[in-house]
C-alpha positions as CSV (number, residue, x, y, z in Angstrom):
1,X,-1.2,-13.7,-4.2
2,X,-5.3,-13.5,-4.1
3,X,-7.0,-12.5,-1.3
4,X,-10.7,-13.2,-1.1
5,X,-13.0,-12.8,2.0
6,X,-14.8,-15.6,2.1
7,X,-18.1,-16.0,4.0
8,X,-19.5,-19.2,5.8
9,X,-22.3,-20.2,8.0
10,X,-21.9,-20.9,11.4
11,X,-24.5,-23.3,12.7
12,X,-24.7,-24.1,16.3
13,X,-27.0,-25.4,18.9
14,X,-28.4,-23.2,21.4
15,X,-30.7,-25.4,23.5
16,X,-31.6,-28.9,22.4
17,X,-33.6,-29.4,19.1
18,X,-32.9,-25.7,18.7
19,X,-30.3,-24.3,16.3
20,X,-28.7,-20.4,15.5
21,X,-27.2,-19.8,12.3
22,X,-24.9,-16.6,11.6
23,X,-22.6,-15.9,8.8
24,X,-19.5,-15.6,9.5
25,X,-16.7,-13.3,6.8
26,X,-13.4,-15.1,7.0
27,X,-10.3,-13.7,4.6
28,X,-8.5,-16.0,3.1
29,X,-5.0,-16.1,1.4
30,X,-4.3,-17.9,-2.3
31,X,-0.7,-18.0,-3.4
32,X,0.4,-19.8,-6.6
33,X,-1.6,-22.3,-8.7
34,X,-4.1,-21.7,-6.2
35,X,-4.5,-18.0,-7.0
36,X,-5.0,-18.7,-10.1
37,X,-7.8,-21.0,-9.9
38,X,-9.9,-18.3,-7.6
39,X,-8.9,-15.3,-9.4
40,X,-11.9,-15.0,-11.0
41,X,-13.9,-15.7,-8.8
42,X,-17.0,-13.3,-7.9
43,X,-19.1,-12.6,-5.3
44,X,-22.0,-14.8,-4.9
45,X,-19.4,-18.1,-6.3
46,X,-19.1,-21.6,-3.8
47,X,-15.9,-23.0,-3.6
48,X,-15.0,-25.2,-1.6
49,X,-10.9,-25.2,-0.4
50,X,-8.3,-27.3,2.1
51,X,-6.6,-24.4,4.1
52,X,-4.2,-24.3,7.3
53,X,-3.9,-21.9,10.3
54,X,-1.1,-19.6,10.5
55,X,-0.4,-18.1,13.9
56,X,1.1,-14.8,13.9
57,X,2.5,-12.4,17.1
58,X,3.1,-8.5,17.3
59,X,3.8,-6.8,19.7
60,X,3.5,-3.0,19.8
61,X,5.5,-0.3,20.9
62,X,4.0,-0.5,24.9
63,X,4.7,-4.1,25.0
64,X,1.5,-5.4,24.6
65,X,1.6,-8.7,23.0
66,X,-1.3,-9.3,20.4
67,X,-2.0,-12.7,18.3
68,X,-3.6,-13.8,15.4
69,X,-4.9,-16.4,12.9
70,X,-3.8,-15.9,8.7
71,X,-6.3,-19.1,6.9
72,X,-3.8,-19.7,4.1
73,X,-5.4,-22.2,1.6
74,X,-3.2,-25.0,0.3
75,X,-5.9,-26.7,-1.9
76,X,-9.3,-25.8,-4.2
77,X,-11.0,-28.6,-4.3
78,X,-13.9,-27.4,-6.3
79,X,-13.7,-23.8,-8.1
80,X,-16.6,-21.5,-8.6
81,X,-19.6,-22.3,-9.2
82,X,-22.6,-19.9,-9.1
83,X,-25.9,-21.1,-7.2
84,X,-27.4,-22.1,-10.5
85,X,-25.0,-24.6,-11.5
86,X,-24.7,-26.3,-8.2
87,X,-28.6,-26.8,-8.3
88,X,-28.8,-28.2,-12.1
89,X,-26.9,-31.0,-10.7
């Protein structure tokens, strides 16, 4: 198993014409072949990957009932490529 903490941007309109941008840190889980490919990866790489949601519940000692999101990525659909290469092309 990798895990990597990938970050994204989050683009969204706040009035019309006008836009907000923020990046958003997201960890991610790689497991198999997929590890594999991403292992390697550093910071500053693009990849781009297919993922799916995986709920999760706990619940503590006081009963209160928390839940979450695990991004577990089933496909990489392009490994890592630094900012350089992705410009050459």
């Amino acid at each position: 198993m990798v895990r990597i903490l990938l970050e994204t941007e989050l683009v969204r309109a706040t009035t019309p014409g006008n836009y907000q941008s923020e990046s958003v840190p997201l960890p991610v889980s790689f497991f198999s072949r997929e590890a594999e490919i991403v292992r390697d990866c550093q910071k500053g790489d693009f990849i781009t990957i297919g993922c799916h949601l995986y709920g999760s519940r706990f619940e503590a000692t006081d009963g209160t009932i928390k839940h979450g999101v695990h991004i577990i990525a089933d496909q990489v659909l392009q490994g890592a490529r630094s900012p350089k290469e992705l410009c050459a092309r």
